[in-house]
KOLFI-292942 format. One record per residue: residue in three letters; x, y, z of N, C-alpha, C in turn. Coordinates in steps of 0.05 Angstrom, whole numbers, padded with zeros to 5 digits, always signed. Layout:
N
alaXYZXYZXYZ ...
END
This chain:
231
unk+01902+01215+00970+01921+01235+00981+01944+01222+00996 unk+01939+01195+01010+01958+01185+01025+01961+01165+01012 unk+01983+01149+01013+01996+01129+01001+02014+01119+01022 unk+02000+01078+01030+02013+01066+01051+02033+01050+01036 unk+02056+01053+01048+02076+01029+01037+02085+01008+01049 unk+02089+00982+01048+02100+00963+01068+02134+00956+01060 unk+02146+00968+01083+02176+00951+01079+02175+00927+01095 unk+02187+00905+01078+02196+00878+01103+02216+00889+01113 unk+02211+00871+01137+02227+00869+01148+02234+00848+01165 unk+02259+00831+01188+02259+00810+01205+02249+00787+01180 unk+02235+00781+01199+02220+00746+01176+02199+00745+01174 unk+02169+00767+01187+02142+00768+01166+02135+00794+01179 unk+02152+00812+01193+02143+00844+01198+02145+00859+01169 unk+02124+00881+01176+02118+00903+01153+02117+00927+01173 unk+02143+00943+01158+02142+00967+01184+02122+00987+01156 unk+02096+00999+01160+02079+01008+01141+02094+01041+01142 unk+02093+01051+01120+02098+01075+01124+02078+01096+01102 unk+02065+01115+01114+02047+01131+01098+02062+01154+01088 unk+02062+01161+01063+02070+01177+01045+02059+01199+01033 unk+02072+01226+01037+02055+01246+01026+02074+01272+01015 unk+02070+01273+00990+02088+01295+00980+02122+01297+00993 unk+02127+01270+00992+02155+01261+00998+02162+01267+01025 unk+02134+01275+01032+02138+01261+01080+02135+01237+01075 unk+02140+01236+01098+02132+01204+01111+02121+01200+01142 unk+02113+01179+01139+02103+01181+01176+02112+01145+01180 unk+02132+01136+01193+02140+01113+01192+02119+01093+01214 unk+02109+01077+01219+02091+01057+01240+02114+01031+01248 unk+02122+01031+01271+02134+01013+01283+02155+01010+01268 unk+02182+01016+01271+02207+01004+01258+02221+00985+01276 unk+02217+00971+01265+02234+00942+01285+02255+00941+01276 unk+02270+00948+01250+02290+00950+01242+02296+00983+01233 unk+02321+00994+01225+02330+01010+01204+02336+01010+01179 unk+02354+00996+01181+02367+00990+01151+02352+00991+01128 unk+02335+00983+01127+02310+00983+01114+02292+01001+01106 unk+02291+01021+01125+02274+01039+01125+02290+01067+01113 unk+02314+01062+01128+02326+01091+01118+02340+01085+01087 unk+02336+01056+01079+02346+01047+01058+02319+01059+01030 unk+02299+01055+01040+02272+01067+01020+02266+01091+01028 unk+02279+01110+01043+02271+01130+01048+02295+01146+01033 unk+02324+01137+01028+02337+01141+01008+02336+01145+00980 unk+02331+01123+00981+02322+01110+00954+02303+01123+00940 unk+02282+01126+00946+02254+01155+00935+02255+01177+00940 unk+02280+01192+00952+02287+01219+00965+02259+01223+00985 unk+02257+01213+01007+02223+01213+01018+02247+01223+01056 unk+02229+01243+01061+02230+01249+01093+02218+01246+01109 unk+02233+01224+01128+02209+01224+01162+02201+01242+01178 unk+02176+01251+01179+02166+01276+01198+02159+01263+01220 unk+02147+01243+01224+02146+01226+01254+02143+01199+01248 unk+02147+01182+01270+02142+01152+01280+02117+01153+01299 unk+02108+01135+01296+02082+01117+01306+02096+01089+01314 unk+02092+01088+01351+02096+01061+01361+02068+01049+01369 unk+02059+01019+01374+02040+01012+01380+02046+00996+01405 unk+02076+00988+01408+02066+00967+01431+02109+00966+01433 unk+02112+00961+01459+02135+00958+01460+02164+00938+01454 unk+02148+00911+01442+02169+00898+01444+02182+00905+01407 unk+02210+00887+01422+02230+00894+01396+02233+00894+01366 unk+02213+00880+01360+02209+00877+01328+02185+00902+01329 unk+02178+00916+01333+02171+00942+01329+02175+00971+01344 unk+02195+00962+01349+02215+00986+01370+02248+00993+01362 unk+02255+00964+01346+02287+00965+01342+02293+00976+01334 unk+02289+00993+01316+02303+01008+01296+02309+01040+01310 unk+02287+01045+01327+02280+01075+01339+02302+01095+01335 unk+02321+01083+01354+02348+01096+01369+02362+01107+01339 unk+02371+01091+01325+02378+01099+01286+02367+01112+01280 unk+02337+01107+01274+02322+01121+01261+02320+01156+01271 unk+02319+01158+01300+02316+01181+01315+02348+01187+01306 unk+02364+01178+01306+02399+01195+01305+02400+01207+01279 unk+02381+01192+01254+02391+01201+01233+02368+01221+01224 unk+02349+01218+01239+02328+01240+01223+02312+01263+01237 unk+02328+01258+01265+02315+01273+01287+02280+01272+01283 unk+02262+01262+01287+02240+01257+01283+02222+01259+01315 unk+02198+01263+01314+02184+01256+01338+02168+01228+01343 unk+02174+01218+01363+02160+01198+01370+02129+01195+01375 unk+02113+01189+01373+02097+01186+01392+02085+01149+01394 unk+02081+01139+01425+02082+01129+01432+02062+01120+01455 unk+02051+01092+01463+02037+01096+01502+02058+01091+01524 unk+02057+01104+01542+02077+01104+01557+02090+01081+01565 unk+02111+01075+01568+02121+01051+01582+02153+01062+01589 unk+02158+01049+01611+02176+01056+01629+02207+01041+01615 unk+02196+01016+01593+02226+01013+01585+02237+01030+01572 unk+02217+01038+01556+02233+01057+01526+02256+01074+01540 unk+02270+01077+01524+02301+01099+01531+02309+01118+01507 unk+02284+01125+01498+02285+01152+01478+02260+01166+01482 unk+02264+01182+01472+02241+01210+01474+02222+01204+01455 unk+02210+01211+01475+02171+01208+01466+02160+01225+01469 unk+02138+01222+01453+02105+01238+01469+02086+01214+01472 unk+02080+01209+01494+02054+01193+01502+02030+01200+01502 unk+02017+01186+01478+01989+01182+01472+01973+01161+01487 unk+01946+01166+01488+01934+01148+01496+01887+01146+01492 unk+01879+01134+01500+01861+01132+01493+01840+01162+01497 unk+01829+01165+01463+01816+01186+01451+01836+01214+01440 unk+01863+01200+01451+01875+01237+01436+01876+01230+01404 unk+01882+01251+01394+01883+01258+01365+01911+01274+01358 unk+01926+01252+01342+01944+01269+01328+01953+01277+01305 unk+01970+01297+01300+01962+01326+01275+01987+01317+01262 unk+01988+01303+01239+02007+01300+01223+02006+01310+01196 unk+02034+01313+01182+02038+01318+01149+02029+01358+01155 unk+02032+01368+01170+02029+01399+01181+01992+01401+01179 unk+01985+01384+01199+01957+01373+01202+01938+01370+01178 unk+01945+01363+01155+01937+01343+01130+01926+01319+01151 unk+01934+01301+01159+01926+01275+01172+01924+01280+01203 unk+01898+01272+01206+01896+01268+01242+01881+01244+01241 unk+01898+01223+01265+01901+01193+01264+01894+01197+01297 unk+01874+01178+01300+01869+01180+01331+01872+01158+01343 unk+01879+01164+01372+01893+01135+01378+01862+01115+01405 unk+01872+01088+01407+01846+01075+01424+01869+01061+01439 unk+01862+01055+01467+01875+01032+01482+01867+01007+01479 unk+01883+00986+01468+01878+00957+01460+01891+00934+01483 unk+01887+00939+01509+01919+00920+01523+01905+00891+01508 unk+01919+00872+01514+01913+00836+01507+01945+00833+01501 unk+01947+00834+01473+01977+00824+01472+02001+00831+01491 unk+01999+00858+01493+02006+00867+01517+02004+00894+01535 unk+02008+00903+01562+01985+00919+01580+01997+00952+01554 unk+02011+00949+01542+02000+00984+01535+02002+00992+01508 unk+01996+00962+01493+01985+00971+01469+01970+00985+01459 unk+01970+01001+01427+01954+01029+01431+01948+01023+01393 unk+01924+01037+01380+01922+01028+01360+01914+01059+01352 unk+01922+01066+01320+01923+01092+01313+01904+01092+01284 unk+01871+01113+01282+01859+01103+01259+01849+01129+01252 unk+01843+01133+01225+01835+01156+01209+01839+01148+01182 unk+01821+01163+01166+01822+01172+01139+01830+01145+01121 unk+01807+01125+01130+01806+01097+01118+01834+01088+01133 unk+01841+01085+01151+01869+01076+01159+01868+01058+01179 unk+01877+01040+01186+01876+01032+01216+01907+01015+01225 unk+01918+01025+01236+01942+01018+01239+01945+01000+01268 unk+01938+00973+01273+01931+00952+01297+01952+00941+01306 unk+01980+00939+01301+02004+00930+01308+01997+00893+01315 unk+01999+00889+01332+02001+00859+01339+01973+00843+01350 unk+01950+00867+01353+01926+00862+01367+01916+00848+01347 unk+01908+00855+01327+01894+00843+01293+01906+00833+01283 unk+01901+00812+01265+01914+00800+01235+01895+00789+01226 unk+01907+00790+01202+01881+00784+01181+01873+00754+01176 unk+01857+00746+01191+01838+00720+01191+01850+00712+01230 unk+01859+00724+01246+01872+00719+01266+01880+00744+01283 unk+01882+00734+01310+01891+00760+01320+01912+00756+01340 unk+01923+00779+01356+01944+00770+01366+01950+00753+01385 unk+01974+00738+01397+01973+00725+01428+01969+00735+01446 unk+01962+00739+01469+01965+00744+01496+01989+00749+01515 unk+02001+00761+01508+02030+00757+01526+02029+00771+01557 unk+02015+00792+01551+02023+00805+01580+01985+00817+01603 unk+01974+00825+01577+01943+00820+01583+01926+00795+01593 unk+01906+00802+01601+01887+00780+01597+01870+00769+01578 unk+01858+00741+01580+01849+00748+01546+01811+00753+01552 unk+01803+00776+01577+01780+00789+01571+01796+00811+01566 unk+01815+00822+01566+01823+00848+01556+01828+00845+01528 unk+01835+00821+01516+01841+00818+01493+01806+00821+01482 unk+01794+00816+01493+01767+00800+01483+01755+00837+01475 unk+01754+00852+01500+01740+00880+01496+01756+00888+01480 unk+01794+00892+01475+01801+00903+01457+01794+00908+01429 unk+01789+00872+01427+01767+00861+01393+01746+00872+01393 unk+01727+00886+01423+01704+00881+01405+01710+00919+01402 unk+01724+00926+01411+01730+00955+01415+01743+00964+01385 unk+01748+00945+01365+01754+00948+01340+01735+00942+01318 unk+01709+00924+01334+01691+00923+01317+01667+00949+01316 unk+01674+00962+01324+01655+00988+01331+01667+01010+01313 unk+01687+00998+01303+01708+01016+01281+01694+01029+01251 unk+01697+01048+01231+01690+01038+01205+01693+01017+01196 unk+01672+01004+01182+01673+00983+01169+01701+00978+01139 unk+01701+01009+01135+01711+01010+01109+01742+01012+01111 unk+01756+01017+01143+01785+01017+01147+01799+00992+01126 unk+01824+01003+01117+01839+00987+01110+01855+00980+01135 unk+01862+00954+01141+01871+00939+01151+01901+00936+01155 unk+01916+00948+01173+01947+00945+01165+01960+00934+01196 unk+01952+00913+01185+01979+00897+01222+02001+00898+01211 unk+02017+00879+01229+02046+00885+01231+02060+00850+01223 unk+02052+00836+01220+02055+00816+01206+02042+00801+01190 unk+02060+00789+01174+02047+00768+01142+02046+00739+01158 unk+02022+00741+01169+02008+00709+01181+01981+00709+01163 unk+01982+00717+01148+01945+00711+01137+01945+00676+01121 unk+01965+00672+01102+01960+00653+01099+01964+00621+01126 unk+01976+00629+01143+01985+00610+01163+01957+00613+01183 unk+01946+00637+01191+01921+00639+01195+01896+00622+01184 unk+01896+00627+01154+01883+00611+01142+01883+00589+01141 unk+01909+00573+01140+01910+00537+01142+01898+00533+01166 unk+01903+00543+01184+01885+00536+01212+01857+00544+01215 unk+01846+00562+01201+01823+00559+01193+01816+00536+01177 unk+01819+00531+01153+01823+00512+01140+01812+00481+01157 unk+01831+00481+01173+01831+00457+01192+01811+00458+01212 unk+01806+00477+01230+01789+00487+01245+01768+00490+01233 unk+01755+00490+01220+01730+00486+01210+01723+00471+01186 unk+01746+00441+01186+01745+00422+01175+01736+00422+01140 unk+01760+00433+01138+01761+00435+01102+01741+00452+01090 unk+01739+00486+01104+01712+00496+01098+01720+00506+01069 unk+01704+00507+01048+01710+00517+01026+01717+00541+01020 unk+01695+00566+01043+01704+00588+01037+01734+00596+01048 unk+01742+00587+01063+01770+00596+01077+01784+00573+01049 unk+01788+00557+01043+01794+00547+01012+01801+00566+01000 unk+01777+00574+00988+01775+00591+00955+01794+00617+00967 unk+01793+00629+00997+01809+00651+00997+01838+00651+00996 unk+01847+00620+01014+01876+00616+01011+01880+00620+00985 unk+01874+00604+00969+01878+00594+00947+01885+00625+00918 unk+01861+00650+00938+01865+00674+00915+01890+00683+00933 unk+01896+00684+00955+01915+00709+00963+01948+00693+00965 unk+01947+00663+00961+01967+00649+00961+01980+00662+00935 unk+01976+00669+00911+01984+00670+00890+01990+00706+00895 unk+01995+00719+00920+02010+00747+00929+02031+00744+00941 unk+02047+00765+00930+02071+00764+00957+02067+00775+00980 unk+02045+00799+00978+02034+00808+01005+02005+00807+01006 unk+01992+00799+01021+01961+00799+01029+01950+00818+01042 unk+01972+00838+01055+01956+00858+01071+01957+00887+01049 unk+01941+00909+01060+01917+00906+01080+01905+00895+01071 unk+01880+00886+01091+01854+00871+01104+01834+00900+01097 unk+01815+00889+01096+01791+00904+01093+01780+00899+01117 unk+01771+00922+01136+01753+00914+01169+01723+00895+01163 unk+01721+00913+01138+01690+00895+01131+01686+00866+01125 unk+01722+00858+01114+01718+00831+01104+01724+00821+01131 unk+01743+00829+01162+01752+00815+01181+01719+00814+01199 unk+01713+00833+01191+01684+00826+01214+01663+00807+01194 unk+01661+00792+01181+01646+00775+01175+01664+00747+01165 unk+01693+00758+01168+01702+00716+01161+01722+00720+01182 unk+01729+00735+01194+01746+00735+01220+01732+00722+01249 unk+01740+00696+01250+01728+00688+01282+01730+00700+01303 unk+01754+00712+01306+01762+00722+01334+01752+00756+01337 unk+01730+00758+01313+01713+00780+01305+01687+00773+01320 unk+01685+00745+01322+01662+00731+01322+01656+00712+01343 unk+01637+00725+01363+01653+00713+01398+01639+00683+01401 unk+01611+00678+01387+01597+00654+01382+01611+00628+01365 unk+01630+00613+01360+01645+00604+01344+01624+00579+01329 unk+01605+00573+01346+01590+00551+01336+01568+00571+01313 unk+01553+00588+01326+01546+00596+01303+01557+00617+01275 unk+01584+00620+01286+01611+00618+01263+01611+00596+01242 unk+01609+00580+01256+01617+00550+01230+01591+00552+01228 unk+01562+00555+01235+01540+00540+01216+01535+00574+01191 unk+01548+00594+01201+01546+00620+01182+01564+00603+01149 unk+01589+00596+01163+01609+00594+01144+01600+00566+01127 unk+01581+00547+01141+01575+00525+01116+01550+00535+01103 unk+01535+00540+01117+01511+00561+01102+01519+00576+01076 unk+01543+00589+01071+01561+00609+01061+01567+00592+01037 unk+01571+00565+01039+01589+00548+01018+01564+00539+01007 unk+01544+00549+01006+01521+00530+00989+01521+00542+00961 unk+01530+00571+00967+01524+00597+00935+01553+00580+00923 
END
């Protein structure tokens, strides 16, 4: 019924946008040009934006985006923004596509204090907190807040598709690769998703069993992952 699309954007952002009977629901625009460029392009209309976290490669575009399509925001509060919102926050539920989709939101701080993550109907939309084989930095949190945010995602469906906000899986992977000293299985996966132009989404089920930072034990991480290379 829904259909996710990724526009690039910047140099490895994907502002995702879900599609339905030529709505749209846009997730983080760091840019415009782009967006109102494929929303042209397919005759497709924005009914709202979804922010996750405030800094500028998933905020930039807003101010455009809001002038040309009059749209609603919703957002977690933060005192920089200088456009109109509705502030969401942990356990609300919101009613999109004329309530077709309700996407509920969780508090994630780590990367930073008011990041917010939005999931339903096989969806999971993680902005900067997740990536696929990796997760995000720490910028403004701590990293036990980062630590509960992870495990506060592993309690998730297993079956979410996976949609962060940047193309690090293969750069992820080489450091896996290295970090667990030429393991084969992180190998054989570079090796299938290298030959994509995009790797995401992630499957939750595949990040909670080869995702480390899924995985708070790292030693008995690597004896799972050589155990793994025997089949």
């Amino acid at each position: 019924m829904f259909k996710v699309h990724p526009i690039a954007i910047l140099n490895d952002n994907y502002v995702w946008t879900i599609i339905h009977n030529y709505n749209t629901v846009i997730v983080d625009p760091g840019t415009s040009e782009e967006v109102i460029e494929f929303h042209e392009k397919n005759n497709l209309h924005p009914t709202a934006i979804l922010i996750t976290h405030h800094h500028n490669d998933h905020v930039g575009g807003l101010s455009k985006l809001i002038e040309t399509y009059n749209v609603s925001v919703y957002s977690p509060q933060n005192k920089k923004f200088k456009f109109d919102f509705m502030p969401v926050k942990e356990n609300d539920e919101i009613k999109l596509f004329k309530n077709t989709l309700t996407l509920k939101v969780a508090e994630v701080p780590g990367h930073t204090l008011d990041h917010i993550i939005y999931f339903g109907d096989g969806m999971l939309f993680c902005g900067d907190t997740l990536f696929s084989f990796g997760c995000g930095r720490v910028f403004e949190g701590s990293f036990e807040q980062m630590f509960s945010s992870l495990e506060k995602l592993k309690k998730l469906d297993r079956n979410y598709n996976v949609y962060c906000t940047h193309e690090y899986t293969l750069d992820n992977l080489k450091f896996l690769i290295d970090y667990f000293e030429d393991n084969e299985t992180f190998k054989k996966i570079y090796k299938k998703l290298s030959q994509r132009s995009i790797t995401l989404p992630s499957k939750l089920k595949d990040e909670l069993e080869l995702n480390p930072f899924l995985n708070s034990n790292f030693e008995e991480f690597k004896q799972l992952r050589i155990a793994k290379n025997q089949y």
